[in-house]
Structure formats: structure tokens, C-alpha cells
C-alpha positions, -999 to +999 in steps of 0.1 A: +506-381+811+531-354+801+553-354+770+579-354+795+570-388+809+590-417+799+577-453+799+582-485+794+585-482+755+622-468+765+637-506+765+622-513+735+646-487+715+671-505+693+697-487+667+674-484+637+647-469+657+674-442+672+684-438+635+648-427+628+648-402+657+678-390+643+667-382+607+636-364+625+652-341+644+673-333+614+642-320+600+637-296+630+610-314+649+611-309+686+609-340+701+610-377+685+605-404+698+604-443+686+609-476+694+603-516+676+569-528+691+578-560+676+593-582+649+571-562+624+566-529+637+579-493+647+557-465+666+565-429+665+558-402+683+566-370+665+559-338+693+562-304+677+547-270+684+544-266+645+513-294+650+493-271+666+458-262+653+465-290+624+446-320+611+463-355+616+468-353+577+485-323+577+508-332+606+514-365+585+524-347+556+549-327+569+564-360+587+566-383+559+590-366+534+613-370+558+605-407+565+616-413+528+653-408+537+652-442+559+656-474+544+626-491+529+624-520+554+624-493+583+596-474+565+576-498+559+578-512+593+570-479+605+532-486+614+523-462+640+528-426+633+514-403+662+521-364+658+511-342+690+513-304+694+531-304+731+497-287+743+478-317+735+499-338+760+494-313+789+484-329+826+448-326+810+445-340+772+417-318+755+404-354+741+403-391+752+416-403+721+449-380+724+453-397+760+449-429+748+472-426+722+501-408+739+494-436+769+497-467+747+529-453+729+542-444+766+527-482+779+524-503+754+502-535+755+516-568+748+522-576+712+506-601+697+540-611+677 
């Protein structure tokens, strides 16, 4: 899976979730991406070579300032928050878990809601 790859989470895009792409790449992050999983939740993908050699928290922190400028009710609907150096998404992930991730954002499995 490449960070170029689109999947099926491209349908699930509404306004609000383009609004939050928006206010991202404001901030100067390369790529954003997000979409409404369901009635109750919003994933994002944040991709940006700035992520690389960082922990998750520090990618986190340097995402979330910026997630203050939504609206509460996007916020906290906002329940899935990955952050990926574009390295980490090459043909070969260096880890499992970075797969995974990137391939249920890119897939995602039904929603329980």
C-alpha cells in the first residue's frame, strides 16, 4: 500500500471531513486525509515528512493544536488520528502495525454503527 493509493474510504468523505483536511493543510502538512467512519466517528490520516524519526506522541502533538480550530462536535468525533512519515507507507512498511493501520484507513471494515 502506497500513500498514493486511494481506497474505498474516498466515498465516505462528506463536507465537514473536507473542512478538516482543509484546516490541516493550512498548517503546512503534506498530505491529509479524512473521512466519517460512521454516525460517531472521523479517521485521519495526517502524511508528512516532518513525522519522520518521531514518536506517535510527538507526531500527535504537533497535529492537535491545529485540531482545536474545528468545531467541538468535529473534534470530538475525531477518533482516529494516524500520522505517517511518507517513508513509512513505502511498497514495504518497516512494521506490521504501520500496514495495518494505513490498510484499514485505506479499507475500512464495516462499522458497527
Amino acid at each position: 500500500m502506497t500513500a498514493t493509493a486511494t481506497g474505498n474510504w474516498e466515498a465516505m468523505r462528506t463536507d465537514e471531513t473536507r473542512h478538516v483536511e482543509d484546516v490541516l493543510r493550512r498548517a503546512g502538512f503534506d498530505r491529509v486525509d479524512a473521512y466519517r467512519f460512521n454516525s460517531a466517528s472521523i479517521r485521519l490520516r495526517v502524511i508528512d515528512k516532518k513525522f519522520e524519526g518521531l514518536s506517535i506522541e510527538a507526531r500527535d502533538a504537533m497535529v492537535e493544536p491545529h485540531l482545536e480550530q474545528l468545531p467541538e462536535r468535529t473534534q470530538a468525533d475525531i477518533i482516529n488520528l494516524f500520522t505517517f512519515a511518507p517513508s513509512e507507507l513505502q511498497q514495504t512498511p518497516k512494521t506490521m502495525r504501520q500496514f495495518l493501520m494505513n490498510y484499514e484507513f485505506d479499507e475500512p471494515s464495516p462499522s458497527m454503527l
